[in-house]
C-alpha positions in Angstrom: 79.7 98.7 107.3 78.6 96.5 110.5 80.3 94.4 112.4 78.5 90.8 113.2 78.7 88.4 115.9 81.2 86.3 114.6 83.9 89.6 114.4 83.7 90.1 110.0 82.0 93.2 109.0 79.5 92.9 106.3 78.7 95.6 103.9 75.3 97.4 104.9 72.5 96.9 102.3 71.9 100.2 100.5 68.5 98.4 98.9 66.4 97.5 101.6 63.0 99.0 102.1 63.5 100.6 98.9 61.8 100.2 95.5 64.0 98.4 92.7 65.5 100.6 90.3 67.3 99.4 87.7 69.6 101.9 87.3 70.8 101.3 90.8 71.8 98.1 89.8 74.9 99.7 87.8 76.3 101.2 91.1 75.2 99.1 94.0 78.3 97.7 95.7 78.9 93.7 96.1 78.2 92.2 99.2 81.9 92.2 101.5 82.9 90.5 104.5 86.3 91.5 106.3 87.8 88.3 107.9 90.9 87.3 109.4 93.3 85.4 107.5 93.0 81.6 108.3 96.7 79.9 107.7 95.6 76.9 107.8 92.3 76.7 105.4 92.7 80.1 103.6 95.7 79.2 101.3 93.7 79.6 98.5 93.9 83.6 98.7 97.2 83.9 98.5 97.2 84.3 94.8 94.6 87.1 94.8 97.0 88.7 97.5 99.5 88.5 95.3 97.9 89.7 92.4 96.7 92.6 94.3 99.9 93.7 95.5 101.4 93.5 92.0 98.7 95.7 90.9 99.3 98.1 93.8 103.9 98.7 93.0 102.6 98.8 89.3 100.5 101.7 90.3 103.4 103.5 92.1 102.3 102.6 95.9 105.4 102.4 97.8 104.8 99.2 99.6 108.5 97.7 100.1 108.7 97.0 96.4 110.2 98.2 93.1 108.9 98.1 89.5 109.5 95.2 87.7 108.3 93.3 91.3 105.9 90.0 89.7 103.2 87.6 90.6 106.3 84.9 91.5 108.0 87.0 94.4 104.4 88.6 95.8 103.4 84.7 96.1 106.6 83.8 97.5 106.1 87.0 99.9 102.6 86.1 100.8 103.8 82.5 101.6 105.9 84.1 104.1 103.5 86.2 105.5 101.1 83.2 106.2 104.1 81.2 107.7 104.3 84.5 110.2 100.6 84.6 110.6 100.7 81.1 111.7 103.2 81.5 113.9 101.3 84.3 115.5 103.3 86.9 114.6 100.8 88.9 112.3 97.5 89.1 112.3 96.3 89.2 108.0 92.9 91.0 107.4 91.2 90.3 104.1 88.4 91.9 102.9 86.7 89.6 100.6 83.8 90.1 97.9 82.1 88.9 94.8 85.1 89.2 93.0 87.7 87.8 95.5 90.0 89.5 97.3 89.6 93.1 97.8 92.0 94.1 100.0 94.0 93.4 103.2 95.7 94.4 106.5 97.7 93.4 108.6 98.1 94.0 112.9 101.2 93.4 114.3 101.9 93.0 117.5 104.6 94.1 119.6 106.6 91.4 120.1 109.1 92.7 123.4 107.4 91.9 126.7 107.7 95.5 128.3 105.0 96.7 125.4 102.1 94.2 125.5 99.5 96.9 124.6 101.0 98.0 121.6 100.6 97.1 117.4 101.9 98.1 114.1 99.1 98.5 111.6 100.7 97.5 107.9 100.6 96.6 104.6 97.1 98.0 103.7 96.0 97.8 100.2 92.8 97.9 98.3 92.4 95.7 95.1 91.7 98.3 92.0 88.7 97.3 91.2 87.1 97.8 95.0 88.6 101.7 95.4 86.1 104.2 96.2 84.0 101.7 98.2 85.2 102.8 101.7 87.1 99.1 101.7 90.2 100.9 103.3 88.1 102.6 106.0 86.8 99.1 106.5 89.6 97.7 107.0 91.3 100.0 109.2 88.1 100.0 111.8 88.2 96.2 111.6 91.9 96.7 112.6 91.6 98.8 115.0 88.6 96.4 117.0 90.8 93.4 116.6 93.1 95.5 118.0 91.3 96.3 121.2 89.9 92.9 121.9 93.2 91.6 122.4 94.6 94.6 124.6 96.9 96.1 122.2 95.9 100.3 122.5 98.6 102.0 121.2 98.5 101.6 117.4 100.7 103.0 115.1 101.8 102.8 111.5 103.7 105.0 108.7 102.8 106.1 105.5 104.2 108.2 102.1 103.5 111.3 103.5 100.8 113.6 101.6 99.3 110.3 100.4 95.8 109.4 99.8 96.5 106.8 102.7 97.6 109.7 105.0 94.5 111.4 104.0 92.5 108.1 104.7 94.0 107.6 108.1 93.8 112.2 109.3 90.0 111.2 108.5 89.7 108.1 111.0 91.4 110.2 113.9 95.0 109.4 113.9 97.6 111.5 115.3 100.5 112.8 113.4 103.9 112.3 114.9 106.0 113.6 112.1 107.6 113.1 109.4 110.8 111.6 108.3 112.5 112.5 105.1 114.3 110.7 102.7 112.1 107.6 104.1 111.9 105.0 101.1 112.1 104.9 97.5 109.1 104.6 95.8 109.1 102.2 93.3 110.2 104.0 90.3 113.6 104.8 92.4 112.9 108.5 93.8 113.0 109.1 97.2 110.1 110.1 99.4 109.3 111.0 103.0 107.2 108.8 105.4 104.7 110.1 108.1 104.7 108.5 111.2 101.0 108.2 113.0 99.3 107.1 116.3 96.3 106.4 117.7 95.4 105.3 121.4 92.3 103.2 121.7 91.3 103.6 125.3 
């Protein structure tokens, strides 16, 4: 991944300078941008949000959710969030492909006056089809320079602890803090423990 000019990150093309095999052609990723969310002109996403985050409490991710949760309340969830984006209170990454949506972020900054230099990192998911892509390592690094840019050099965020998202974010050089237990149900009702983590920036 490479960040451009204009602050997306474009997926690096594996092909060029090289001879075209065919057989490539079954593994080569589709072209993806990450982007900010725009409230204003981007309303059209929300449905592949929303479909994506359905798929992702389906699939057990403990997200704020329970089973059962449908496309109706993740759009009506997602309309929130955009009302909050546009109100500057979050900050929505999407990573967008071929296909659509492929996944999403969201930076959130501290909102009391006495920590100006600090941001939550939430709500990251990767669509299904897109895992094993790097589109959450993506993400988080476009994150993370969004973050910067704008001051904000204390990160942190929590996570199911022992997760693959844990695993994702050990590998990018975040700090452990510790973990609490009895965190959050997951969404077929058992309880499980969160892991709180931080990075500094600068």
């Amino acid at each position: 991944m490479k960040f451009s000019p204009a602050g997306t990150v474009a997926a690096t093309d594996w092909a060029v300078n090289r001879p075209l095999d065919r057989r490539a052609l079954l593994w080569h990723p589709a072209p993806m941008i990450i982007r900010p969310l725009d409230p204003a002109a981007d309303r059209q996403l929300l449905p592949g949000l929303a479909a994506m985050m359905v798929e992702a409490v389906a699939g057990g991710a403990s997200i704020g959710f329970m089973a059962g949760f449908d496309q109706a309340g993740s759009l009506a969830w997602w309309q929130g969030r955009l009302a909050a984006a546009a109100q500057g209170e979050v900050q929505i990454l999407v990573a967008l492909d071929d296909g659509g949506v492929a996944g999403t972020v969201s930076l959130v900054p501290a909102a009391m006056p006495n920590q100006p230099h600090r941001a939550d990192i939430a709500k990251m998911m990767v669509a299904g089809r897109a895992r094993g892509r790097g589109v959450g390592a993506a993400l988080l690094a476009a994150a993370e320079a969004r973050a910067l840019a704008q001051g904000r050099s204390t990160l942190v965020l929590d996570t199911i602890s022992g997760s693959v998202a844990a695993r994702l974010y050990e590998r990018a050089g975040w700090e452990k803090v510790g973990d609490i237990p009895a965190y959050a149900l997951m969404p077929d009702g058992a309880m499980a423990p969160t892991t709180v983590y931080t990075k500094r920036l600068i």
